[in-house]
mmCIF file of the N, C-alpha and C atoms, coordinates in Angstrom:
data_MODEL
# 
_entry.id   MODEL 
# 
loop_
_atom_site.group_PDB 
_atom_site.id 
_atom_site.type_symbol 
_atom_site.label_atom_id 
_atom_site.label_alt_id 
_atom_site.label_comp_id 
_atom_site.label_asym_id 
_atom_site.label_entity_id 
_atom_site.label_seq_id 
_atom_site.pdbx_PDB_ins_code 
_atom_site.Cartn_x 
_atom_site.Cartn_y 
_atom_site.Cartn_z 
_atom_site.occupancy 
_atom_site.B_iso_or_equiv 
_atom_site.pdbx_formal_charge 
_atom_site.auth_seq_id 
_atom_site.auth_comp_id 
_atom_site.auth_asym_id 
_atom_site.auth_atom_id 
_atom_site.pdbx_PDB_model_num 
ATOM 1   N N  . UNK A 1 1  ? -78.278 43.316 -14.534 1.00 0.00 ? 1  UNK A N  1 
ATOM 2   C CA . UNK A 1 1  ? -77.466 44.126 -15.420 1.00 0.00 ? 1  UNK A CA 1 
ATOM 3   C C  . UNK A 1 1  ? -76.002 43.663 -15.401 1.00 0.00 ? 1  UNK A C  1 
ATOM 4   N N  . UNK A 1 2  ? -75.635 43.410 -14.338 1.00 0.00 ? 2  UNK A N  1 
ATOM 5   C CA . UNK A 1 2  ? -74.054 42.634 -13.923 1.00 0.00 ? 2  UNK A CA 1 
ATOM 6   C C  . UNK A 1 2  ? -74.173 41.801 -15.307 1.00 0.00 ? 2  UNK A C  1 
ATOM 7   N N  . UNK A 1 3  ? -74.993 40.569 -14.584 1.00 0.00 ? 3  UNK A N  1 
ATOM 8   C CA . UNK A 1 3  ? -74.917 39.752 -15.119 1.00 0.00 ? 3  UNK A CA 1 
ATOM 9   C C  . UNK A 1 3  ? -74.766 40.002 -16.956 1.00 0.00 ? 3  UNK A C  1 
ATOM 10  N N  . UNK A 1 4  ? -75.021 40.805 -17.559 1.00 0.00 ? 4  UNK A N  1 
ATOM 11  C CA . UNK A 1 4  ? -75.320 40.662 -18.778 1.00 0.00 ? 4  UNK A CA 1 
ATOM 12  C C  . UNK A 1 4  ? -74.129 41.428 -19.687 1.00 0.00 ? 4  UNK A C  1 
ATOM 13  N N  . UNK A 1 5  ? -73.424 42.501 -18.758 1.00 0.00 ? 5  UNK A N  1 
ATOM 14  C CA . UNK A 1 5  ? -72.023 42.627 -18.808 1.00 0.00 ? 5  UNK A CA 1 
ATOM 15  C C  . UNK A 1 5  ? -71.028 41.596 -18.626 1.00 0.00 ? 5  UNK A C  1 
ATOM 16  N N  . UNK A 1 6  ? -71.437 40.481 -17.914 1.00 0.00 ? 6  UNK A N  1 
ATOM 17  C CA . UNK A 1 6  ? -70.245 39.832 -18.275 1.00 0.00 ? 6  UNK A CA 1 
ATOM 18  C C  . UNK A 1 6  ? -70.723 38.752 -19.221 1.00 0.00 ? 6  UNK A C  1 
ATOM 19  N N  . UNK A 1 7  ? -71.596 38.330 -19.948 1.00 0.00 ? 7  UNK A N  1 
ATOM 20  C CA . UNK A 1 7  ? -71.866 38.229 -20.871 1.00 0.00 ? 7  UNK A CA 1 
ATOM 21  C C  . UNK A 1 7  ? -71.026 38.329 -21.995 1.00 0.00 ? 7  UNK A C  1 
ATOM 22  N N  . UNK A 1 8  ? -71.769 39.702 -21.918 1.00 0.00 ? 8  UNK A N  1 
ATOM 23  C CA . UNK A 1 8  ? -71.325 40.208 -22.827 1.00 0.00 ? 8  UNK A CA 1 
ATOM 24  C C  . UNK A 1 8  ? -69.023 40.573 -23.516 1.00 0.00 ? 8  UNK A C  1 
ATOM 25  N N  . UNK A 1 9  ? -68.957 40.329 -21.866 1.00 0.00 ? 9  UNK A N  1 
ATOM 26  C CA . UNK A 1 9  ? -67.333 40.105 -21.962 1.00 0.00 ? 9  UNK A CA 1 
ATOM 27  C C  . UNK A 1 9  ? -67.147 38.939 -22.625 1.00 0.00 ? 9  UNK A C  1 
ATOM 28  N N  . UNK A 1 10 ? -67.587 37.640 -22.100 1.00 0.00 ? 10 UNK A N  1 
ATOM 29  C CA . UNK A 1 10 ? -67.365 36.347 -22.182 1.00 0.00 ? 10 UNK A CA 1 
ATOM 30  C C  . UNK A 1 10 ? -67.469 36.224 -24.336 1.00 0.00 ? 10 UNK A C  1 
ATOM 31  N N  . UNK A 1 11 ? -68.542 36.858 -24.346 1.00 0.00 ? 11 UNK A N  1 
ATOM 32  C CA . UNK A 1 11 ? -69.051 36.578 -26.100 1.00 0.00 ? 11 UNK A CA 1 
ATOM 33  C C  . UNK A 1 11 ? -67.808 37.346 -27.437 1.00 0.00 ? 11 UNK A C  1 
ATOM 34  N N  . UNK A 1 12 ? -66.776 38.568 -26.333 1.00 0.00 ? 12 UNK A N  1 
ATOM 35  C CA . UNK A 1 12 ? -66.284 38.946 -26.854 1.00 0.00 ? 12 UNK A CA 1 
ATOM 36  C C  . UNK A 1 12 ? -65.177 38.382 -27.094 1.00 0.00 ? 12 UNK A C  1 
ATOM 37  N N  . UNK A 1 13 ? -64.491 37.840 -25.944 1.00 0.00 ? 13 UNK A N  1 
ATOM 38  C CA . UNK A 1 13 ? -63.175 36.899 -25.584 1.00 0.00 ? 13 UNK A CA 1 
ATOM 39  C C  . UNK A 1 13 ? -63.563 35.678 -26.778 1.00 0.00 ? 13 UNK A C  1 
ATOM 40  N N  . UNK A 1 14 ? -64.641 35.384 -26.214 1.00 0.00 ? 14 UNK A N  1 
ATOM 41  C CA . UNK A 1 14 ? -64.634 33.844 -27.334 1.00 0.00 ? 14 UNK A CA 1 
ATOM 42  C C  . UNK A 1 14 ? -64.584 34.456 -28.708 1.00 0.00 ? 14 UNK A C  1 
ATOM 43  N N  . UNK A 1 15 ? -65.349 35.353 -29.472 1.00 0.00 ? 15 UNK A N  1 
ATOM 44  C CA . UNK A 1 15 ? -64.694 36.124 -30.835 1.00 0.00 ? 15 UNK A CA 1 
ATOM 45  C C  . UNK A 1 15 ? -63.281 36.047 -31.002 1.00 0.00 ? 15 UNK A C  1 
ATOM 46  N N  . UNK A 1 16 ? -62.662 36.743 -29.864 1.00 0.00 ? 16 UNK A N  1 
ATOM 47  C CA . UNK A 1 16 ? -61.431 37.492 -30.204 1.00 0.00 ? 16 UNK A CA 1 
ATOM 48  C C  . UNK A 1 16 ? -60.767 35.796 -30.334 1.00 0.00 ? 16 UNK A C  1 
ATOM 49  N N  . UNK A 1 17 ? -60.401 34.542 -29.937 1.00 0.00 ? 17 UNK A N  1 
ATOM 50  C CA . UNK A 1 17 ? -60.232 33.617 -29.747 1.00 0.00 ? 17 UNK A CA 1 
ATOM 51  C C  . UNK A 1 17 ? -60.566 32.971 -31.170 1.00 0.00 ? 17 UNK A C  1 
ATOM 52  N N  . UNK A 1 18 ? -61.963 32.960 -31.604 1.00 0.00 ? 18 UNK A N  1 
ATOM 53  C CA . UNK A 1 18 ? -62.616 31.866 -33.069 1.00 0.00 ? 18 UNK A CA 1 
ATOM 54  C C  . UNK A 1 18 ? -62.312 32.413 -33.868 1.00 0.00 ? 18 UNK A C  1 
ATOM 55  N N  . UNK A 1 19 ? -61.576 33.791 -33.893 1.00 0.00 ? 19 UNK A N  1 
ATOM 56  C CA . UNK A 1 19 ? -61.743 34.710 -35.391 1.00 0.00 ? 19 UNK A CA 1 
ATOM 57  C C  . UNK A 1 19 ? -60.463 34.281 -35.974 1.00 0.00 ? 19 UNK A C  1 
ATOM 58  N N  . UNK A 1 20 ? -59.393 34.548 -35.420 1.00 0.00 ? 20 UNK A N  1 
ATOM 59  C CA . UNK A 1 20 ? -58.370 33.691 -35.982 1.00 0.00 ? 20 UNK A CA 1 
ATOM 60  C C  . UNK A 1 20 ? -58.248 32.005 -36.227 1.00 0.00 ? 20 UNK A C  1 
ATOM 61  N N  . UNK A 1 21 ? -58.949 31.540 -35.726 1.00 0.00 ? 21 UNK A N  1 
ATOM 62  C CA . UNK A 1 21 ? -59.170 30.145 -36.302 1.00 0.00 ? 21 UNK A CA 1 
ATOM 63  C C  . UNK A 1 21 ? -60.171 29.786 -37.804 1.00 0.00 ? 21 UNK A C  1 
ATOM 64  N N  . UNK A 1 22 ? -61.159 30.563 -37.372 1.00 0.00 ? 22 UNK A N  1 
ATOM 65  C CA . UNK A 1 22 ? -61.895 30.653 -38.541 1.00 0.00 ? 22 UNK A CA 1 
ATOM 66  C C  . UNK A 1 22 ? -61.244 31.221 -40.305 1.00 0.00 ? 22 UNK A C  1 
ATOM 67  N N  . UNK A 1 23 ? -60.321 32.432 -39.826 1.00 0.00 ? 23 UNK A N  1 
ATOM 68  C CA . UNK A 1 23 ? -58.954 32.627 -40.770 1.00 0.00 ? 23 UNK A CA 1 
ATOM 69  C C  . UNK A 1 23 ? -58.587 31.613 -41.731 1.00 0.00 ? 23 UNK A C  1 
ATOM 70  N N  . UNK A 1 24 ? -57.721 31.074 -40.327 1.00 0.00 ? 24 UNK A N  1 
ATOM 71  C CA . UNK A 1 24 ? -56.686 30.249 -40.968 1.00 0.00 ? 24 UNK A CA 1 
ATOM 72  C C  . UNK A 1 24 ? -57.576 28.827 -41.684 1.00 0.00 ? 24 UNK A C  1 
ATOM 73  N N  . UNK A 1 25 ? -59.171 28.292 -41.010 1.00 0.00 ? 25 UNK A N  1 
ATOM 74  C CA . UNK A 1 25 ? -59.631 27.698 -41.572 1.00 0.00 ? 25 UNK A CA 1 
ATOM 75  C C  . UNK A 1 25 ? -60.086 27.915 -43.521 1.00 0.00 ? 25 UNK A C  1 
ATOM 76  N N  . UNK A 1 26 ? -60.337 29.000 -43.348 1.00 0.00 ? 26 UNK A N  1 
ATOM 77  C CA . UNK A 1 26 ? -60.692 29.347 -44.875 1.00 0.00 ? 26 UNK A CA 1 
ATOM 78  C C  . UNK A 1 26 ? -59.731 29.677 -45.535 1.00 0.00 ? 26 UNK A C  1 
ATOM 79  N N  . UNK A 1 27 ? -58.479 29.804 -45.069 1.00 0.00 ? 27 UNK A N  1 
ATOM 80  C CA . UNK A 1 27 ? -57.151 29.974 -45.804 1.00 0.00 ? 27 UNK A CA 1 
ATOM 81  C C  . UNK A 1 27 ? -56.860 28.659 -46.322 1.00 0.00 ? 27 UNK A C  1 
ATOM 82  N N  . UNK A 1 28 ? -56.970 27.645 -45.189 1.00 0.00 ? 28 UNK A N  1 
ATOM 83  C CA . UNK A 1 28 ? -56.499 25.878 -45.724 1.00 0.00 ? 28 UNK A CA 1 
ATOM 84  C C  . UNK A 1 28 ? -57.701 25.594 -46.600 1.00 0.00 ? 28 UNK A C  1 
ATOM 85  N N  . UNK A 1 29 ? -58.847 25.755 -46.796 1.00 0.00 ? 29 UNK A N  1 
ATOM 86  C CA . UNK A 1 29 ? -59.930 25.297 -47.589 1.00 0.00 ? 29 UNK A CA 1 
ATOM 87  C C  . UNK A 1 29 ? -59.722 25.888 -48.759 1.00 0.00 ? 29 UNK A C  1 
ATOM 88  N N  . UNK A 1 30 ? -59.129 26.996 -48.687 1.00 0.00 ? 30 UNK A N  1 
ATOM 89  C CA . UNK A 1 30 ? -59.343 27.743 -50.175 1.00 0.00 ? 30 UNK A CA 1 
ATOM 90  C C  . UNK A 1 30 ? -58.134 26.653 -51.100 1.00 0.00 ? 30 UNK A C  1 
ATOM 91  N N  . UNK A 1 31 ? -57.130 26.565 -49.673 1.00 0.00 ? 31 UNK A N  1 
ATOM 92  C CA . UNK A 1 31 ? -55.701 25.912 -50.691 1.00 0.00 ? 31 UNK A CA 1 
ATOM 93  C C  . UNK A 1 31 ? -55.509 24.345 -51.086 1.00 0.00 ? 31 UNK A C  1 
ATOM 94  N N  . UNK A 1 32 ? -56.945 23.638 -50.215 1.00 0.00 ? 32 UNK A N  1 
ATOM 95  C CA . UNK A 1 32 ? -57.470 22.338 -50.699 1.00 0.00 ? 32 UNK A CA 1 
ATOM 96  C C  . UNK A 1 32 ? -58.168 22.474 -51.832 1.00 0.00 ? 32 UNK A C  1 
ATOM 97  N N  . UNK A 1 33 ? -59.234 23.058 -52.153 1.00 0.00 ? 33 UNK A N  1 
ATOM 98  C CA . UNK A 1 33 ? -60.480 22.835 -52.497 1.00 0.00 ? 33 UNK A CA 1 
ATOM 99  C C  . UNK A 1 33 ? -60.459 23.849 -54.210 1.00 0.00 ? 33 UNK A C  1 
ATOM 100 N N  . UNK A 1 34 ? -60.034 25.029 -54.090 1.00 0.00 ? 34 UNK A N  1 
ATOM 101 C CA . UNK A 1 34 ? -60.440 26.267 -54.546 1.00 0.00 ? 34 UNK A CA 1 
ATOM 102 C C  . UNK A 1 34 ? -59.048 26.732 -55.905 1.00 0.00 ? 34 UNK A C  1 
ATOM 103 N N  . UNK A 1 35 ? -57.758 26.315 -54.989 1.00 0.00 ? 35 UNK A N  1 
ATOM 104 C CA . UNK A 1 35 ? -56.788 26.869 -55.889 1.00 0.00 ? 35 UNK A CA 1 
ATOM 105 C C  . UNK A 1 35 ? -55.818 25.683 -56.986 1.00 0.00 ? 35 UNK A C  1 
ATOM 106 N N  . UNK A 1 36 ? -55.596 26.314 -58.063 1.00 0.00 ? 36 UNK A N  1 
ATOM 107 C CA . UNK A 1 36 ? -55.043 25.270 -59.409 1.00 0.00 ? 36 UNK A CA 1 
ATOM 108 C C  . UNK A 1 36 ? -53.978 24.816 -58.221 1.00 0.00 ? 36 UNK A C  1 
ATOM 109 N N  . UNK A 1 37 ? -54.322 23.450 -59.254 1.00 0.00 ? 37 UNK A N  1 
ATOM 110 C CA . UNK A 1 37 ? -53.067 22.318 -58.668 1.00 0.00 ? 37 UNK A CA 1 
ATOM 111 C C  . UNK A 1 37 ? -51.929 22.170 -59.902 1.00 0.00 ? 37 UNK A C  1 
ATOM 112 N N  . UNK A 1 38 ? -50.578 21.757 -59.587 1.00 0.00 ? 38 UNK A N  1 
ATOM 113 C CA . UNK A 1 38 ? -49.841 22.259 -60.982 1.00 0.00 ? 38 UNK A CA 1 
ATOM 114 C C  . UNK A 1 38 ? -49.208 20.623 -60.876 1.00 0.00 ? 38 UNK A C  1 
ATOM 115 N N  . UNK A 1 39 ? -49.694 20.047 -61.742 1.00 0.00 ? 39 UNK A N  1 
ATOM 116 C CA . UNK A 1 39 ? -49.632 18.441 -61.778 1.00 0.00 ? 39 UNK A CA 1 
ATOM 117 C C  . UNK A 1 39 ? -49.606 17.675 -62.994 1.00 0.00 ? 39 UNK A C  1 
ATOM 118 N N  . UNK A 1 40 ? -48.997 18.782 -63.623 1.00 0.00 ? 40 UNK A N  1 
ATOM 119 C CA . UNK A 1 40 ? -48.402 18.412 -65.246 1.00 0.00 ? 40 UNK A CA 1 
ATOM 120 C C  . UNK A 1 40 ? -47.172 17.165 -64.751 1.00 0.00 ? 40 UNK A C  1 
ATOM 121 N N  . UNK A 1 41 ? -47.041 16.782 -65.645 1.00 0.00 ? 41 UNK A N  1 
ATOM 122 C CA . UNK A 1 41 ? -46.369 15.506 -65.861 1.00 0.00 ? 41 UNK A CA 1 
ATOM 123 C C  . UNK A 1 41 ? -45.956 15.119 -64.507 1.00 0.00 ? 41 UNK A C  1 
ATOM 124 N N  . UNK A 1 42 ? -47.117 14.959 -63.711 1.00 0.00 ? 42 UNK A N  1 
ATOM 125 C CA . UNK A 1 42 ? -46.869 14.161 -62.320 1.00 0.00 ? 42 UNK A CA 1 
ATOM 126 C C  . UNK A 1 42 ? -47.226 12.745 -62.174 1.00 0.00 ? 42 UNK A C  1 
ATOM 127 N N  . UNK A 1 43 ? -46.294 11.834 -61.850 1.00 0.00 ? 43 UNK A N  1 
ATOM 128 C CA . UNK A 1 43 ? -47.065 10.410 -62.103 1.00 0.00 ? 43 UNK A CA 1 
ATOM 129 C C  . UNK A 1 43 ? -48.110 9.767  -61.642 1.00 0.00 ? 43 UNK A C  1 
ATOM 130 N N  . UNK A 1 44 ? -48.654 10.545 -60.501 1.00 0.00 ? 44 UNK A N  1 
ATOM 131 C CA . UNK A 1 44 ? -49.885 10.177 -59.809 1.00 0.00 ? 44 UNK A CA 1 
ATOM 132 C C  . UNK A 1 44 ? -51.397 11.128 -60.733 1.00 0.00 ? 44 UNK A C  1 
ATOM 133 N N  . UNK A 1 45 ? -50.766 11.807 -61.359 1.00 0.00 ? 45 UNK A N  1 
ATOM 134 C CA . UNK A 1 45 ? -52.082 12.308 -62.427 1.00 0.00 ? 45 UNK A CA 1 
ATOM 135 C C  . UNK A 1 45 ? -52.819 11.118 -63.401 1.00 0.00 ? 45 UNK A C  1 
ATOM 136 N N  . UNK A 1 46 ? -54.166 11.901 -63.211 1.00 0.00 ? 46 UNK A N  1 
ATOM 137 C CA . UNK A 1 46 ? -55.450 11.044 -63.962 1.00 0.00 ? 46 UNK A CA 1 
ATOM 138 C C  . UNK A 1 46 ? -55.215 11.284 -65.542 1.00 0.00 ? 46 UNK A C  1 
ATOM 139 N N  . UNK A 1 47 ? -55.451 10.241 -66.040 1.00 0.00 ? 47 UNK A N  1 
ATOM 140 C CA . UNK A 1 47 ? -55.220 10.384 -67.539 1.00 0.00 ? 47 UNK A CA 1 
ATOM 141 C C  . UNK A 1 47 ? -56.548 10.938 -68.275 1.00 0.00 ? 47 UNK A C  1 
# 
């Protein structure tokens, strides 16, 4: 039973730890991938 309490600590710490990474990961993906790029008369734009 010990044993599975601290477990169960350990699974929480690592959450509390990945959840903000996981965040900020889908915050940078959305702002690669997802949101308008404003690249009107930019010289590196595709014709």
């Amino acid at each position: 039973m010990i044993r599975h309490i601290n477990q169960q600590r350990e699974t929480i710490f690592m959450l509390g730890i990945l959840e903000p990474i996981d965040v900020t990961g889908d915050i940078g993906g959305y702002a690669t991938f997802v949101n308008k790029l404003d690249i009107e008369g930019h010289a590196d734009r595709p014709e």
